[in-house]
C-alpha positions as CSV (number, residue, x, y, z in Angstrom):
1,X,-4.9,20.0,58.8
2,X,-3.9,22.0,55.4
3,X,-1.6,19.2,54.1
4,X,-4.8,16.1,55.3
5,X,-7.0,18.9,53.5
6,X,-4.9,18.9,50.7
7,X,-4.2,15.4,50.0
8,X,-7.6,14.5,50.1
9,X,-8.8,17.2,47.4
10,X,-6.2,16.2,45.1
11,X,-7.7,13.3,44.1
12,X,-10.8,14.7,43.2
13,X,-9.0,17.3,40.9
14,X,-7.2,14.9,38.6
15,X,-10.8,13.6,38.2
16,X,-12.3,16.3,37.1
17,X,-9.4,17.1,34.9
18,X,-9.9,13.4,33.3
19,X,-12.3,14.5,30.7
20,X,-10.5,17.5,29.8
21,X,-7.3,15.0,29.1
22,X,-10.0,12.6,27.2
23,X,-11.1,15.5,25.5
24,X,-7.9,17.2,24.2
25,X,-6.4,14.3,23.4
26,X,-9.1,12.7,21.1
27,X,-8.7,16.1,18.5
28,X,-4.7,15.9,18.4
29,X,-5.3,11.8,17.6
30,X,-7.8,12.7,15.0
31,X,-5.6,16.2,13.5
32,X,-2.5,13.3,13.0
33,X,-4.5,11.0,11.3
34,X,-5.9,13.6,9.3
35,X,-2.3,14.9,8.1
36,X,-1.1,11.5,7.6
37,X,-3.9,10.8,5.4
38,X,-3.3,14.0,3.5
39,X,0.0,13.5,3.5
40,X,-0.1,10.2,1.5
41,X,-3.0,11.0,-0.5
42,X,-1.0,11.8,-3.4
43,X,0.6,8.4,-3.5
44,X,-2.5,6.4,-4.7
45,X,-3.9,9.3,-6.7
46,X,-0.4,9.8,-9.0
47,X,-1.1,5.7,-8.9
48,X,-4.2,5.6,-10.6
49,X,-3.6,8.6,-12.7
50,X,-1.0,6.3,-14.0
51,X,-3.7,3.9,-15.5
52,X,-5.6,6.5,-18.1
53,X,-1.4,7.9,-19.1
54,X,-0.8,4.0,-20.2
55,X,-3.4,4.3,-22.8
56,X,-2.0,7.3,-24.0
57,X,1.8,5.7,-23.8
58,X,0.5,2.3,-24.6
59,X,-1.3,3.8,-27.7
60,X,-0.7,3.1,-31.4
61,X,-0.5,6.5,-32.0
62,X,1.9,7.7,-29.3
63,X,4.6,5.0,-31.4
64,X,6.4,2.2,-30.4
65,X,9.8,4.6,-30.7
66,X,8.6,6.9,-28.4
67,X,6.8,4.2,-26.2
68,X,9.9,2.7,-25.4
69,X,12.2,6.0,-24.7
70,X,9.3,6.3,-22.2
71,X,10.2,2.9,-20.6
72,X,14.2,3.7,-20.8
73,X,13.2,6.4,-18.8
74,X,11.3,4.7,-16.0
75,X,13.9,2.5,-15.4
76,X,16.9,4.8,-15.5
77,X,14.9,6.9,-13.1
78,X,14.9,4.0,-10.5
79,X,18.5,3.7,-11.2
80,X,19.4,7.2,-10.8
81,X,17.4,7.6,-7.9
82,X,18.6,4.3,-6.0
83,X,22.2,5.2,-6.8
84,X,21.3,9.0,-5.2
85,X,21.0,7.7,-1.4
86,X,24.3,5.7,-2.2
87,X,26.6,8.5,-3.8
88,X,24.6,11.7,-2.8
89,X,23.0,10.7,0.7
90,X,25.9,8.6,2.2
91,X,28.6,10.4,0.2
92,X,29.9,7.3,-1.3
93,X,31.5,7.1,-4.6
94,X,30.0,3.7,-5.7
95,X,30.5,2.8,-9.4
96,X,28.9,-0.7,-9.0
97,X,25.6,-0.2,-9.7
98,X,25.3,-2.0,-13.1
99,X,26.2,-5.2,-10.9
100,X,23.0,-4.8,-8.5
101,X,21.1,-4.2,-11.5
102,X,22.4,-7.7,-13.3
103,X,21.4,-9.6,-10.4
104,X,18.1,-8.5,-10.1
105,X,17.7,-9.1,-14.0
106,X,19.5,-12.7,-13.9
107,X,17.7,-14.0,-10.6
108,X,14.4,-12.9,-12.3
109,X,14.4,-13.6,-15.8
110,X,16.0,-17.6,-15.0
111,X,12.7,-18.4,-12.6
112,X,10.8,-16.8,-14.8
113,X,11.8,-19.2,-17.7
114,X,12.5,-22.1,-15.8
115,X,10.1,-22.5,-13.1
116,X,7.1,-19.5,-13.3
117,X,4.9,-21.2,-16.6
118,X,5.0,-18.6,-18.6
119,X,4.3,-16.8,-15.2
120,X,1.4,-18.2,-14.4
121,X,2.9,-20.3,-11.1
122,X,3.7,-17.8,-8.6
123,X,4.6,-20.1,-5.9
124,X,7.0,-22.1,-7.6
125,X,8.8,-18.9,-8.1
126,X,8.7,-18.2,-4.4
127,X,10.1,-21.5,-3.7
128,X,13.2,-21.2,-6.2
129,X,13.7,-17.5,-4.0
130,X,13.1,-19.6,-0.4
131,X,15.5,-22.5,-1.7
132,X,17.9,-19.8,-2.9
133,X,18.6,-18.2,0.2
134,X,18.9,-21.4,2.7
135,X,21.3,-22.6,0.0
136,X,23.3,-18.9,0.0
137,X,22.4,-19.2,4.3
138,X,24.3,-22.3,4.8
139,X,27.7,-21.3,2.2
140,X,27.3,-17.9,4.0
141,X,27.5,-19.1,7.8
142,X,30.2,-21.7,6.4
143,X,32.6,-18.7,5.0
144,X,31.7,-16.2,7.6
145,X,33.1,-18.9,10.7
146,X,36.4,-19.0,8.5
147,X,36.6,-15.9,8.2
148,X,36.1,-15.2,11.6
149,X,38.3,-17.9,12.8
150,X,41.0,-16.2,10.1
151,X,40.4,-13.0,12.1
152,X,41.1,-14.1,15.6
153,X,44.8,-15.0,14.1
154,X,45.6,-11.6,14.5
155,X,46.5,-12.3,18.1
156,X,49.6,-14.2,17.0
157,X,50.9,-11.2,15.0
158,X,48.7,-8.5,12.8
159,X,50.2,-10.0,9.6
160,X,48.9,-13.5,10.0
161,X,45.0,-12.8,8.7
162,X,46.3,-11.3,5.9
163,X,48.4,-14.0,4.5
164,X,45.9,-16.8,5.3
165,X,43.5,-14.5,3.7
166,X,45.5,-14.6,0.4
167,X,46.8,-17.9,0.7
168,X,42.5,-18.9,1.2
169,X,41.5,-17.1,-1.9
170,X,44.8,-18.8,-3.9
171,X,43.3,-22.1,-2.5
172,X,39.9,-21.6,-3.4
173,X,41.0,-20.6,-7.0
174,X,42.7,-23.7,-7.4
175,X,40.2,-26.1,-6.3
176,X,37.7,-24.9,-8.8
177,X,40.1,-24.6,-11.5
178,X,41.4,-28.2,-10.9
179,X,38.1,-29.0,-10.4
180,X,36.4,-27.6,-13.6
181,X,38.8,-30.0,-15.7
182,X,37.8,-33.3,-14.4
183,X,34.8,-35.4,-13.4
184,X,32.8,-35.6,-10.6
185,X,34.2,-39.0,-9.7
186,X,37.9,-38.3,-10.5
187,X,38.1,-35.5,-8.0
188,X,40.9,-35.6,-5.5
189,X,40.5,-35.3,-1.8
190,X,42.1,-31.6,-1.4
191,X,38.8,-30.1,-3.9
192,X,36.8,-28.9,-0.4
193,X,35.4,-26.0,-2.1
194,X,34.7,-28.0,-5.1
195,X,32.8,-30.4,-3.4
196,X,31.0,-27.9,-1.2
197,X,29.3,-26.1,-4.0
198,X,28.4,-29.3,-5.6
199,X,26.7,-30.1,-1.9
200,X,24.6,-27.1,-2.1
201,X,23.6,-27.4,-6.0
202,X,22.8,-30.7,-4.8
203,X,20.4,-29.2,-1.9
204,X,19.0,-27.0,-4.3
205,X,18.0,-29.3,-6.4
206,X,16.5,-31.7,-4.1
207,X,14.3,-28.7,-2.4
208,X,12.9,-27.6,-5.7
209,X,12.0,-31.3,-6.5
210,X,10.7,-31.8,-3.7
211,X,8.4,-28.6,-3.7
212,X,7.7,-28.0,-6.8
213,X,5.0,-29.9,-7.5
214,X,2.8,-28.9,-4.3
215,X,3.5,-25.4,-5.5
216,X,2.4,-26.0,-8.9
217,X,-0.9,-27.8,-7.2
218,X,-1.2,-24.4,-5.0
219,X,-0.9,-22.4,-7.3
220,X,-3.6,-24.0,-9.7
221,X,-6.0,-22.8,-7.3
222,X,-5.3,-19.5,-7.4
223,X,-7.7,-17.0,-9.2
224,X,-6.2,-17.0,-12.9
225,X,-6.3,-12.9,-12.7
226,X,-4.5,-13.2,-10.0
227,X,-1.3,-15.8,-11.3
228,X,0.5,-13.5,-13.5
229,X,0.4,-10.1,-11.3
230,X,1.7,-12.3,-8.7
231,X,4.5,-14.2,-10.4
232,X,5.5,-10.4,-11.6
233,X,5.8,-9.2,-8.1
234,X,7.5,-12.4,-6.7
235,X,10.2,-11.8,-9.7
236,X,10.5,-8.4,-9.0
237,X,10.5,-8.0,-5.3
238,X,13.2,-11.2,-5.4
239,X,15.2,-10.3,-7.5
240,X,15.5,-6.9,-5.7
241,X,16.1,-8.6,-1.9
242,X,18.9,-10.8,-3.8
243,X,20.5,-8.0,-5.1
244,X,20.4,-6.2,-1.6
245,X,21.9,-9.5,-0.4
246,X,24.8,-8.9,-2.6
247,X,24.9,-5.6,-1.7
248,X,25.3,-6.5,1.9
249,X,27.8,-8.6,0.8
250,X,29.8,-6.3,-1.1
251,X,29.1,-3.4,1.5
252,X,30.6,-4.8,4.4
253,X,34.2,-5.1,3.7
254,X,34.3,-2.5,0.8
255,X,32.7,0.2,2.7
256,X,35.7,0.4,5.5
257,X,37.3,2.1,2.2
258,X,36.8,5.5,1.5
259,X,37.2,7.9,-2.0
260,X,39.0,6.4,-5.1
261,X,39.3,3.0,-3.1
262,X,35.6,2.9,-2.7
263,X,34.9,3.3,-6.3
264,X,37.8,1.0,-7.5
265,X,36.7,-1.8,-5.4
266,X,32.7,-1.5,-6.6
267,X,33.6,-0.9,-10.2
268,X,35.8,-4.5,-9.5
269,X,33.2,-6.4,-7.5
270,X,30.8,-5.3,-10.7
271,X,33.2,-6.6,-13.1
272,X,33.4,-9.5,-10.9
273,X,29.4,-10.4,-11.1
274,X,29.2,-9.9,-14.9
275,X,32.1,-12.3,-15.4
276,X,30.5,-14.7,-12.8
277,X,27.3,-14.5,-14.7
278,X,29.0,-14.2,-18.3
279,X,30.9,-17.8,-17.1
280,X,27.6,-19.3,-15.4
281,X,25.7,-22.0,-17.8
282,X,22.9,-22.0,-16.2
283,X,22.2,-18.2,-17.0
284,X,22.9,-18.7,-20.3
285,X,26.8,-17.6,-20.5
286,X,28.1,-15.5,-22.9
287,X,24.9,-15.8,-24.6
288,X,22.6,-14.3,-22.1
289,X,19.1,-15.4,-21.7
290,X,16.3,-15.7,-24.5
291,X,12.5,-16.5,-24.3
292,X,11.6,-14.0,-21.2
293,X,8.3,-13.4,-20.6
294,X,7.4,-10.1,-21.1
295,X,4.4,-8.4,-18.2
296,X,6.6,-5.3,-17.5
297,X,4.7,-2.3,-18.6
298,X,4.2,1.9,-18.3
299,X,1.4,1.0,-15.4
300,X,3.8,-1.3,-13.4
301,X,7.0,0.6,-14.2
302,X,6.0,3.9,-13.4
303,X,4.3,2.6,-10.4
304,X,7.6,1.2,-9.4
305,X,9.4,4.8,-10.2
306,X,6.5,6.5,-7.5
307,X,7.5,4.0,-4.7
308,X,11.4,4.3,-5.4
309,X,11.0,7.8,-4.9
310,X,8.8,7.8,-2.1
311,X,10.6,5.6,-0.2
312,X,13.9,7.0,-1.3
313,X,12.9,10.2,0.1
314,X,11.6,9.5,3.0
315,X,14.5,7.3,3.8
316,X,16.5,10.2,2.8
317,X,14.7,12.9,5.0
318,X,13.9,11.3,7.8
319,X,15.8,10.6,11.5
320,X,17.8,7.7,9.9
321,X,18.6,9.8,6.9
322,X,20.0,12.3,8.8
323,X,22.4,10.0,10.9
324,X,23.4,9.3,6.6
325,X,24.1,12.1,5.9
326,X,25.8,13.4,9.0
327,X,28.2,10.0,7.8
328,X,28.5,11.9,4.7
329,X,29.6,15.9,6.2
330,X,31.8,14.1,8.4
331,X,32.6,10.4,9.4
332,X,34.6,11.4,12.0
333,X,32.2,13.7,13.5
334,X,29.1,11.3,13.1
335,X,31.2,8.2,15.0
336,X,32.6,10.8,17.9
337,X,29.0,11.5,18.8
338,X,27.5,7.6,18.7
339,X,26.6,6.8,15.3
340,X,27.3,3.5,13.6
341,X,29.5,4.7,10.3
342,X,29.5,1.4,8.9
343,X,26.2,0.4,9.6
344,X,24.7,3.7,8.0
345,X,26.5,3.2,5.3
346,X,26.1,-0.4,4.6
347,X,22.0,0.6,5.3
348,X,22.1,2.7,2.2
349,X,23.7,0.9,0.1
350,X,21.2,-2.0,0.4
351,X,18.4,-0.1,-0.5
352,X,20.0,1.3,-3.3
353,X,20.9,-2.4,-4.3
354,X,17.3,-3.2,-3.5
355,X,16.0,-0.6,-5.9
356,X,18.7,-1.6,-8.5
357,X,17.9,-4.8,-8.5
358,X,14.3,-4.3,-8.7
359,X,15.2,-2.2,-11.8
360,X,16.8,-4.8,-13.6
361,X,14.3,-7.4,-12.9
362,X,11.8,-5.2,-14.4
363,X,13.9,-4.4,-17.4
364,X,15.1,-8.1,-17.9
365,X,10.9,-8.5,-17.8
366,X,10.5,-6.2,-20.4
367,X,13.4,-6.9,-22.8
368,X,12.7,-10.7,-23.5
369,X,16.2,-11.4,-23.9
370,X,19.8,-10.1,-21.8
371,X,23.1,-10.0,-22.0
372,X,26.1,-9.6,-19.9
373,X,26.9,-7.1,-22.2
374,X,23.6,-4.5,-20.9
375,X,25.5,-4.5,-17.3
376,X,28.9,-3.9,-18.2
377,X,31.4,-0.4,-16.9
378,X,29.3,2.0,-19.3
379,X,26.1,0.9,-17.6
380,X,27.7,1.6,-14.4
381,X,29.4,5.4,-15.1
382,X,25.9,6.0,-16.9
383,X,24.1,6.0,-13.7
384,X,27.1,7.6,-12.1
385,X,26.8,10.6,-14.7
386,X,23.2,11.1,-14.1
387,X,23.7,11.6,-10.3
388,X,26.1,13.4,-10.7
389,X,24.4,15.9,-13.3
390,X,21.3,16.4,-11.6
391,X,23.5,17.4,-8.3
392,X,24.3,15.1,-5.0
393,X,22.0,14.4,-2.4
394,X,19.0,16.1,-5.0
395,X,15.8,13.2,-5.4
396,X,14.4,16.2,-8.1
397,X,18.0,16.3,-9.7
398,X,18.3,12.9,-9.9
399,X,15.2,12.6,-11.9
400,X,15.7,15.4,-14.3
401,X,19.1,14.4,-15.0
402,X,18.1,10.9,-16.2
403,X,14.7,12.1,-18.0
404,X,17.6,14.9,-19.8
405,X,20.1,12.2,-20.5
406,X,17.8,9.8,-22.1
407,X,16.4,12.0,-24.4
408,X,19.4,13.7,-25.4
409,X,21.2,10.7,-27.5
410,X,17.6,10.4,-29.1
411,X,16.9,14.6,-29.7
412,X,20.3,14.4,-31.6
413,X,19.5,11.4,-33.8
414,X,16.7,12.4,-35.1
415,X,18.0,16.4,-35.6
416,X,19.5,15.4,-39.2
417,X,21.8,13.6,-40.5
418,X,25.2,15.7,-40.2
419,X,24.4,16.1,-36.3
420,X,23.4,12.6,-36.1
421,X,26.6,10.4,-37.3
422,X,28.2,13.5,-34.6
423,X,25.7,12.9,-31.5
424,X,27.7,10.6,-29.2
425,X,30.4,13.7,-29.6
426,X,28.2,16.6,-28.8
427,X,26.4,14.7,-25.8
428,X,29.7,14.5,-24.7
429,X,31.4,17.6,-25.2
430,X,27.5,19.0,-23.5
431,X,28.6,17.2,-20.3
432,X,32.1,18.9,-20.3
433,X,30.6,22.5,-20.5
434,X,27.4,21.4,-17.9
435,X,30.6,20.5,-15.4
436,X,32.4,23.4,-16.0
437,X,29.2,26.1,-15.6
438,X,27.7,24.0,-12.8
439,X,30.2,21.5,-11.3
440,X,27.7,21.3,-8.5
441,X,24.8,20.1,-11.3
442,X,21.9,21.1,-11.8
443,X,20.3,21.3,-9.0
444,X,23.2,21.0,-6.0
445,X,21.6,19.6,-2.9
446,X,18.1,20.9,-3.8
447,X,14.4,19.9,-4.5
448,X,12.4,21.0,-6.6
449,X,9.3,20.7,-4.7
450,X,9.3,21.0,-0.8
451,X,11.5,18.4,1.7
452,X,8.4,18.0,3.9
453,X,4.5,18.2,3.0
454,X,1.9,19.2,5.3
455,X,4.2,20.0,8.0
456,X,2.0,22.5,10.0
457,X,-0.9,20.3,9.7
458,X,1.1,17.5,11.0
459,X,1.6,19.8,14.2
460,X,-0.3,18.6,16.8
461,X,-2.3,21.3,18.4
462,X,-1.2,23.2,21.1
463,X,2.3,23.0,19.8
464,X,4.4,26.1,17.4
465,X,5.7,24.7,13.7
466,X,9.5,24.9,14.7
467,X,8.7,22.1,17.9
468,X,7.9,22.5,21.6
469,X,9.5,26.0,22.7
């Protein structure tokens, strides 16, 4: 009878207790949105502030001198910052970030000449980025099966990749060699790879005739306010995914390398771009490209430098950051307890190629005219230095070395005019002694402000600050 009696009253209990649940679960909802919203208030507010500072920057007082050390800043900020989650959060020693930053510049300044109207037809510009990628889709499902197939040769005898591997790349350098001295019609049979990439440039072509004229018609009926912000951010953010494309690229075979190795094969796959670019006609060869259009400015820049670092950091802190960085104390470690090495680390460094990219699609926006040159070794030990400076696996360091390395060429320039024709020298020779004090940098693995805002009042009631005890 005390078990029927029992049963029977339960229900009635978790009835009454329904409310209560409805109750206390309604203020925790509402406390988390609360903090969120706090949380991210900053974000827009440093955004808009950003708007009354460009009048100041943009100013004919503030000086075109000091207007564009400003901009140097910006975009060596989202360069040091980028690079930071590669070298400092993954603890990879990648000196290839000049590289990511050319391919964001190239793959937006040429639509942006060739296809955006002054940057006035956004759409067009998406469809050179959409045709882009089937085109690098198809060539990248083509080499990936050979590969593969090249791979599975290792069940004959563990040497047998390797030397179709070499004896691949041997062929594939003579067939556009050979190829590169004759005509389209005297080509010989053997000139596969030849013949491919005419195939796609072909495709290409055919997809942006096809399109482009719809697009144009689309994008006539846009609002005109709306054309050129548009066109920018199609540039910008494409540029940025093709650069993370070549960072994928790059990352997964050169990441399996470690130390020196790691560094030596990203400094050569950067070498490798600028050459590929340098050699390319379409991108203007040696030359470079001329006649950008110019839209980048201290609003859009900076506001580019707030998201970099937002997103940087968050990455950088968060559960996924962690499983980085635990990569980074110990790879061994991190794969004996579950975690992907390789795909961490190939995670990080296409963000940083994202944000790299983005970078030099903004600068190449901004410059009106690039070079091979701008993305060359120095570029790439440049970024390296600032990193490095401002202290591994530090956001804040990051950001205070590059704002300290920019100025400092400038500060002794303008000193007088003994110190000036001795400025390269002393910069240097200030680097040596900053090592030597503070090999760790300036700021080690620190922030300057704290790793996580609003923490208690993301807590959800009921519950202490360190978690559920």
């Amino acid at each position: 009878m005390s078990s029927r009696k029992s049963d029977t009253s339960a229900p009635s209990a978790s009835a009454d207790d329904a409310p209560l649940a409805a109750s206390t679960t309604a203020p925790v909802w509402r406390q988390s949105l609360i903090a969120s919203l706090g949380a991210n208030l900053p974000i827009p507010v440093l955004l808009l502030l950003l708007i009354p500072l460009s009048r100041i920057v943009e100013g004919q007082a503030f000086g075109l001198y000091n207007q564009r050390i400003v901009m140097l800043i910006g975009f060596n900020i989202i360069l040091a910052v980028s690079l930071q989650l590669i070298n400092g959060f993954s603890g990879q020693f990648s000196l290839g970030h000049a590289g990511f930053m050319a391919v964001g510049a190239y793959l937006a300044a040429y639509p942006a000449i060739s296809y955006s109207q002054r940057l006035t037809d956004p759409t067009s510009c998406l469809l050179f980025f959409i045709s882009l990628g089937i085109v690098f889709a198809i060539g990248g499902v083509i080499l990936l099966g050979l590969f593969l197939l090249i791979r599975m040769t290792r069940r004959i005898h563990s040497a047998v990749p390797m030397w179709l591997l070499l004896l691949w790349i041997i062929w594939i350098v003579a067939d556009f060699a050979r190829g590169s001295l004759l005509d389209r019609q005297a080509w010989p049979y053997w000139l596969i790879w030849t013949r491919l990439i005419a195939a796609l440039q072909s495709m290409f072509d055919h997809m942006i005739a096809a399109g482009q004229t719809p697009a144009a018609n689309f994008s006539a009926h846009l609002p005109v306010f709306l054309q050129q912000p548009l066109s920018y951010l199609v540039l910008v953010i494409g540029g940025g995914l093709c650069a993370a494309v070549v960072g994928l690229v790059v990352g997964m075979p050169a990441l399996r390398l470690r130390g020196d190795y790691l560094a030596i094969a990203t400094l050569g796959l950067a070498e490798i771009i600028r050459i590929v670019i340098q050699n390319s006609q379409p991108l203007g060869g040696a030359l470079g490209l001329t006649g950008i259009p110019k839209f980048t400015d201290f609003v859009w820049l900076y506001g580019a430098v707030i998201i970099t670092i937002v997103v940087i950091w968050r990455l950088g802190y968060s559960a996924k950051g962690r499983a980085i960085m635990a990569v980074r104390e110990d790879e061994i470690a991190a794969a004996a307890i579950g975690i992907d090495t390789t795909r961490q680390k190939v995670i990080a460094f296409m963000v940083g190629a994202f944000f790299g990219g983005v970078a030099g699609a903004m600068f190449s926006l901004h410059e009106r005219s690039i070079t091979p040159g701008s993305f060359g070794m120095a570029k790439s030990i440049e970024i390296v230095v600032m990193v490095t400076l401002g202290g591994l696996g530090s956001i804040s360091g990051a950001i205070a070395a590059a704002i300290v390395l920019t100025l400092l060429p400038e500060i002794l320039r303008n000193v007088g005019a003994e110190i000036s024709d001795y400025r390269m020298i002393i910069y240097s020779a200030l680097l040596v002694v900053m090592m030597l004090v503070r090999p760790q940098g300036l700021l080690g693995g620190r922030e300057l402000w704290p790793r996580r805002f609003f923490r208690k009042q993301a807590q959800p009631r009921g519950f202490p600050v360190g978690g559920v005890k």
